[in-house]
N, C-alpha and C positions, 0 to 999 in steps of 0.2 A: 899487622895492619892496625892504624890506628882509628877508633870511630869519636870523632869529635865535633860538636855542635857549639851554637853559640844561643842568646838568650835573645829572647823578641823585645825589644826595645817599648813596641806597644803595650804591653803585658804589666814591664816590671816596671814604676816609675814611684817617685818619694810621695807622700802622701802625709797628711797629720797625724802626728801620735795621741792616741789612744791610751793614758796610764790605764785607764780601768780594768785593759786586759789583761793585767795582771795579776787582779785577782786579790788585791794587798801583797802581794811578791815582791822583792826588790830586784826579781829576775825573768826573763823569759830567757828557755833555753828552747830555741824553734826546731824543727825538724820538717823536711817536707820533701815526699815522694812516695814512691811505693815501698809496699812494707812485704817482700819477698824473703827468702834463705838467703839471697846472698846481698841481701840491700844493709847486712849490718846494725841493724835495731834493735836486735838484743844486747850488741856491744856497749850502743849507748844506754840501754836500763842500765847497764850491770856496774858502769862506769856514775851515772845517777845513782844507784844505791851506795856505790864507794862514798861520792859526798853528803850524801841526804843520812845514811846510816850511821856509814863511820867516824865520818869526819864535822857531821852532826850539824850541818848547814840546815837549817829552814826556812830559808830566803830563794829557795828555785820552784821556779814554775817549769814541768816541760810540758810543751803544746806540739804534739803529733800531728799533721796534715798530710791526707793520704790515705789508701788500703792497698792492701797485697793480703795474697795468699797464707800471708803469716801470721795477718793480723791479730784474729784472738789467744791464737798463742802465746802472743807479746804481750797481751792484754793481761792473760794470765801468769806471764811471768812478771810481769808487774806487781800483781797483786801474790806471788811467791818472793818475789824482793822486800815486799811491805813499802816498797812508793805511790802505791795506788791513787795515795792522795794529792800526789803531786804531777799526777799526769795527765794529761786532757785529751782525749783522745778525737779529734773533728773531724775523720774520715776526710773525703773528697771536700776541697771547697770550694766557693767562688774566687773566681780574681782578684776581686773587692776583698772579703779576708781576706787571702793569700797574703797580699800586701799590708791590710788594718798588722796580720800579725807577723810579718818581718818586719814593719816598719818600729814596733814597738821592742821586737827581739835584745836581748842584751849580746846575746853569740847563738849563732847558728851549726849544726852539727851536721856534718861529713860522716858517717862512721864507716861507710863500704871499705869493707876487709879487702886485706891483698890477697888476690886468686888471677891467674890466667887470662881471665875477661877482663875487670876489674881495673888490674892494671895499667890495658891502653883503650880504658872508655871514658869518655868524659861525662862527667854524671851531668845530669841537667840541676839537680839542686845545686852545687856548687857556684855554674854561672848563674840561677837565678839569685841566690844569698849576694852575688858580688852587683847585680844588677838593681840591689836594695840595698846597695852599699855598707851590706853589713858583712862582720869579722867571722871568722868560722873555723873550727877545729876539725881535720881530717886525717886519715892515718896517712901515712907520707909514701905515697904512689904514685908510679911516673908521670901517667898523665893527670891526676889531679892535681899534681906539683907543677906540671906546664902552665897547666887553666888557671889556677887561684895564684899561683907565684905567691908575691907577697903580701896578700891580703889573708893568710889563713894562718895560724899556727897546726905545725905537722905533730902528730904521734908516732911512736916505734908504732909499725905494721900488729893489727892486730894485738895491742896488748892494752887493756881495759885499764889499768893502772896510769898507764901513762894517756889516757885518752883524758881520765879524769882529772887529773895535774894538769893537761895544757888547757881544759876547759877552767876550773878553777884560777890558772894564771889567767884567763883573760878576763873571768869574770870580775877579780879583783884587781888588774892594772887597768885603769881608765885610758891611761896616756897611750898604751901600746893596741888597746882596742879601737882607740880613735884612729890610731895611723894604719894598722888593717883596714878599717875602714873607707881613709882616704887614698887607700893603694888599691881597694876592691872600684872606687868610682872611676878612676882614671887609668886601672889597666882594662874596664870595661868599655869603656868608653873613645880610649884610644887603640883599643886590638881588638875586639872579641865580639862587641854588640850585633848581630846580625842585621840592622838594619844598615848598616857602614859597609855589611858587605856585599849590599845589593847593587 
């Protein structure tokens, strides 16, 4: 069985960029859902220390929206990665941000690992990231692969190396994150918006 949903059209819509929310960054790398065991947000730290540490980038902002049950554990593995200072942690928020910070986002992140559920559920951050016509990196799962098609670049399942390279590729190709982008507005808009399917 597959559980898939689509995004509220009322909800997500373009709004004015915001540079300031970056904080002097030259990036936001957004996140936004719950922050459970199997929502994958440790993947994403651990994939943010690959470039913030190793590969010695000081150009990313990540901005967390959301809580789950996982939350200060992430908090503290943050601060055991040594990104702490690049993380923003804003819990639950309004509409209004939701939107101020996907619309400002440079790439959005997918990280939910391949497990059983997982698999054939459609996450709701995905369609909203596509519903803010922005580009997003996800491990390459069935139905995430349905939902996002070709507005996302995929990672090998579960492997934090390669999460961080496709995030990296998009941070740094402009041309291929704009056409993710123009493929997230028009595969939302012609298949998936939930207001088209009332």
């Amino acid at each position: 069985m597959v559980v898939r949903t689509g995004p509220d059209s009322e909800r997500f819509f373009p709004v004015p960029l915001e540079p300031a929310l970056k904080e002097g960054f030259d990036h936001i790398i957004a996140y936004l859902g719950v922050m459970g065991p199997q929502d994958g947000v440790d993947y994403l730290l651990k994939a943010m220390a690959h470039l913030i540490k190793d590969k010695k980038r000081k150009d990313l902002l990540v901005v967390l929206m959301g809580k789950g049950d996982s939350t200060e554990q992430l908090k503290q593995l943050g601060k055991e990665l040594g990104i702490q200072e690049n993380l923003r942690w804003l819990g639950r928020v309004s509409d209004e941000d939701l939107r101020r910070y996907l619309a400002v986002a440079t790439v959005c992140a997918s990280p939910d690992p391949a497990n059983p559920l997982n698999d054939c559920s459609t996450m709701n951050k995905v369609m909203e990231y596509m519903a803010m016509g922005r580009a997003q990196v996800a491990f390459d799962l069935p139905e995430t692969k349905y939902s996002a098609g070709e507005s996302a670049l995929y990672a090998q399942p579960n492997s934090v190396e390669d999460f961080a390279l496709k995030l990296e590729e998009l941070l740094d190709n402009e041309d291929v994150r704009h056409q993710l982008e123009q493929n997230a507005w028009t595969r939302i808009r012609e298949s998936l918006c939930r207001s088209e399917e009332r």
